[in-house]
KOLKE-354191 format. One record per residue (C-alpha): x, y, z negated. Coordinates in steps of 0.1 Angstrom, whole numbers, plus 5000, padded with zeros to 4 digits. Each point is the difference from the previous one (the first is absolute). Layout:
<torpas>
XYZ ...
</torpas>
This chain:
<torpas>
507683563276 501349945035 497549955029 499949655015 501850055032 497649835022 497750314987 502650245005 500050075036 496949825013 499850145031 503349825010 498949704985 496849975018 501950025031 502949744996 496749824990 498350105030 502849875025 500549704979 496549945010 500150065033 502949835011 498349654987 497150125021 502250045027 502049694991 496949774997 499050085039 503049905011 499949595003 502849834989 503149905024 499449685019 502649794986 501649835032 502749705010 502950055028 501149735015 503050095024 502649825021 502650224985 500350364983 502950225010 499850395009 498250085031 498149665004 496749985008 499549874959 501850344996 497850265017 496549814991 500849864965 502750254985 497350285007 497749824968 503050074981 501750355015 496950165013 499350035035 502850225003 502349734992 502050254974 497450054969 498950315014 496649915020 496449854993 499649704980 498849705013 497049864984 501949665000 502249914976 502749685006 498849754977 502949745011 502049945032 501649655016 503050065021 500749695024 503650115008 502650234982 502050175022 503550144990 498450365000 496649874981 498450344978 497249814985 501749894968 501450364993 496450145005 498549714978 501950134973 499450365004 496549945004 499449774977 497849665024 500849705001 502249745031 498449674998 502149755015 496749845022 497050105016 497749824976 501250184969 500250305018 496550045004 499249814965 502650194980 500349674978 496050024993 499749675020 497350175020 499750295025 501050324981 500150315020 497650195021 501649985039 502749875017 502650165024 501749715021 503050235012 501649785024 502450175027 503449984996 503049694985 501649735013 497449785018 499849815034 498950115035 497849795019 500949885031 497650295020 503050284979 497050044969 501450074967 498849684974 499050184972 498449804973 496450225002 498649614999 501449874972 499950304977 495649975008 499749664994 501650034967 497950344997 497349785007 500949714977 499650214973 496650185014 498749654998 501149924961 498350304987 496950015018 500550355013 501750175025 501150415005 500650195029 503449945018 501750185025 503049845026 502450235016 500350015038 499149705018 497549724978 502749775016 502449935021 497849735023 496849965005 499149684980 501150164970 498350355005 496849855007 500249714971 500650354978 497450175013 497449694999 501149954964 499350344992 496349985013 499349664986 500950174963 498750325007 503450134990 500550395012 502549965024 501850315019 503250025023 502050195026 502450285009 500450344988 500250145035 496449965008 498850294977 502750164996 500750385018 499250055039 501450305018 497550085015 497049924976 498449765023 498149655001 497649825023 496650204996 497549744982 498049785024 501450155030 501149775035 503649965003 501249745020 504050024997 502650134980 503650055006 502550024966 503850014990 501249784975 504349964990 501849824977 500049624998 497049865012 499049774975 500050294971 499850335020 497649875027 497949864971 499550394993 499550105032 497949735011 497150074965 500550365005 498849985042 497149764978 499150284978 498850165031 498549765017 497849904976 498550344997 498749905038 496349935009 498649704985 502949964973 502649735007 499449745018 502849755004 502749905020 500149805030 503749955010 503650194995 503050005021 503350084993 502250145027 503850084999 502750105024 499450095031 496549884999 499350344979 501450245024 498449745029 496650094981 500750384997 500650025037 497249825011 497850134977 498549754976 499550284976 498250385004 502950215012 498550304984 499449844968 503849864997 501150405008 497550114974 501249784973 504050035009 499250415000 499249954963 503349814991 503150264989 502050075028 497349935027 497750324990 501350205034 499349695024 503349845002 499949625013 501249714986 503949905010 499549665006 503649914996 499950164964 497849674991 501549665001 497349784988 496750175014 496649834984 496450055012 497549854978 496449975016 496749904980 496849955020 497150044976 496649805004 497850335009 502650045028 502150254983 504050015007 502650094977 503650055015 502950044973 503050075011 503649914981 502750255016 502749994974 502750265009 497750245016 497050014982 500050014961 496750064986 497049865001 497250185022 497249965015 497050125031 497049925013 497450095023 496450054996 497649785024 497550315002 501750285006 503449905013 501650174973 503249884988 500850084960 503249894981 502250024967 503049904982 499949824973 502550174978 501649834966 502550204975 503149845007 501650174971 499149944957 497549954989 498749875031 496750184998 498149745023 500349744975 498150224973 497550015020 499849625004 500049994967 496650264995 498149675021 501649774977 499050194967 496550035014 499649655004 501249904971 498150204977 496649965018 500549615017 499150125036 503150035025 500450395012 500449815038 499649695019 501949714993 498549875033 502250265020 503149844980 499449655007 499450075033 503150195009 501749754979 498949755028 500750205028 503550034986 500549634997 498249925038 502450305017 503149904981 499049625016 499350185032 503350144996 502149704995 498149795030 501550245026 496550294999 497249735003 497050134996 498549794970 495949954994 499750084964 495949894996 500649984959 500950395000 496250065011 499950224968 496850175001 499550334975 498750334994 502150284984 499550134967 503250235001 500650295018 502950195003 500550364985 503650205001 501350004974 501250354974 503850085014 502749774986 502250114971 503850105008 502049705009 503349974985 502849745008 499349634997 503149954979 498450254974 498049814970 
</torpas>
């Protein structure tokens, strides 16, 4: 008579029983993925929907090859479909849903609110400028009908908005007052402010610093977005948290290099932060004639604190920044460095606050520091447009206390070529 085989080698049975046991040990501590809803203006390789919602599907690596996001892509809206759109091909590979509207995108034909968070990925398509040269993106109407359907179900769930909360300052704050009245966990912002510095540096917590000089390039209504909430990162990090701002000013031309000579701005701060931009590291001035459309963008805080932000497209292409202690006198400054190469590195780590919030309901940052440089962006770009006035902004005094603070981040992965999947 044969032996039963589960008798016949029991020592190898008690282990594959053994690991069958521990993995759902191990399986059971690890909480479910938070089943999420994209919204995005449109979906094509490289876009902003691309390097924050394509890592839920490809891992933060953007290839397969990385760590898994604790999200999983319940459903996504697109608003537009561009020629070179990739969402449908990755909707069949892996397997969610395209609903053709916001409200069945979050309901997923439940006829109430269905998934856990919501990433309003708004950035890129075929919209309208306004007439101060801001790109209409419809961050508005994709919360409203977020909202609509908060409203029908009786709950809400974390949400997060790329960038800017708006592109004006009626709408960012109706979003923002929206979110308080529903107690709706609401985040924002760039992926420059905590992304890599070189050197590791950030304004020492509840120290006096009165001004800050900073580099900003690329358009000013989407680059100087960045450069202006990554300047903010710092500053609220200053003595007595934030505080507001009293008035911006946006100067162009001549004016800038009128400002420069008579110095409006720390001389030794503007060196310290060009020193930190490639290409600047030995000393080398800026060649005025290499930039044709010079900005300087100055915001007076309410504690008497001055930011100066300068736009030098052609000379200086990073964003940077340095300050000066009010204490000692010393002067300390960084770059804030961003992979410009797949997988974009600087976005996963946007995405480790997003994944936080979502799975425990409390924003990894302020969304006070985003709606206020979301006004300051507005007011300057206003400033701008009416010839540099300087424009009181009392509705920006945005009082608030940090509960972030920056840490450098573990080196970034190789980059390889944008072009590559």
């Amino acid at each position: 008579m044969r032996t039963p085989p589960v008798l016949a080698h029991p020592s190898r049975w008690s282990f594959a029983l053994l690991l069958v046991l521990v993995a759902r040990v191990v399986l059971a501590d690890e909480p479910p993925p938070r089943r999420v809803a994209a919204l995005v203006t449109e979906y094509r390789h490289n876009s902003h929907a691309d390097v924050i919602v394509s890592r839920l599907l490809l891992t933060d690596m953007l290839d397969g090859t990385g760590r898994e996001s604790p999200l999983k892509l319940a459903s996504l809206y697109t608003d537009q479909k561009p020629p070179n759109d990739i969402s449908r091909l990755l909707a069949a590979s892996h397997r969610f849903p395209i609903k053709p509207s916001i409200a069945e995108t979050l309901t997923l034909g439940t006829g109430k609110l269905a998934v856990e968070g919501v990433l309003l990925v708004a950035e890129h398509g075929n919209y309208p400028f306004s007439a101060t040269g801001n790109h209409q993106y419809p961050k508005k109407r994709f919360w409203d009908e977020t909202i609509k359907v908060f409203r029908q179900s009786g709950r809400v769930v974390p949400v997060f908005i790329d960038k800017h909360l708006s592109d004006n300052w009626q709408d960012a704050k109706a979003i923002y007052d929206t979110a308080r009245e529903l107690k709706i966990p609401l985040m924002a912002g760039s992926s420059v402010s905590g992304s890599w510095r070189h050197p590791a540096a950030d304004v020492a917590r509840d120290a006096r610093v009165s001004e800050i000089v900073a580099f900003t390039y690329g358009t000013t209504d989407a680059y100087g977005f960045h450069g202006l909430e990554a300047v903010q990162a710092l500053a609220e990090q200053r003595r007595g948290g934030e505080t507001g701002v009293r008035s911006v000013q946006c100067l162009s031309g001549d004016d800038v290099w009128k400002a420069m000579d008579e110095r409006m701005f720390d001389p030794e701060l503007f060196a310290a932060a060009l020193k930190r931009a490639p290409g600047f590291e030995s000393g080398k001035t800026v060649d005025r004639k290499a930039v044709p459309k010079p900005l300087l963008m100055i915001v007076e805080y309410e504690d008497g604190l001055r930011v100066f932000l300068l736009e030098l497209n052609g000379a200086v292409n990073d964003w940077t920044a340095a300050w000066r202690y009010q204490d000692d006198r010393r002067i300390e400054s960084t770059r804030f460095w961003t992979q410009e190469a797949r997988p974009a590195a600087h976005f996963s780590l946007l995405l480790d606050g997003i994944e936080t919030m979502m799975r425990t309901g409390t924003p990894t940052w302020p969304v006070e520091r985003t709606l206020l440089t979301s006004g300051v962006l507005d007011a300057l770009l206003q400033s701008q447009t009416q010839g540099g006035k300087r424009i009181v902004t009392p509705y920006l005094h945005i009082a608030y206390q940090p509960t972030w603070r920056w840490k450098q981040p573990p080196p970034p992965p190789p980059g390889r070529p944008w072009s590559e999947q």
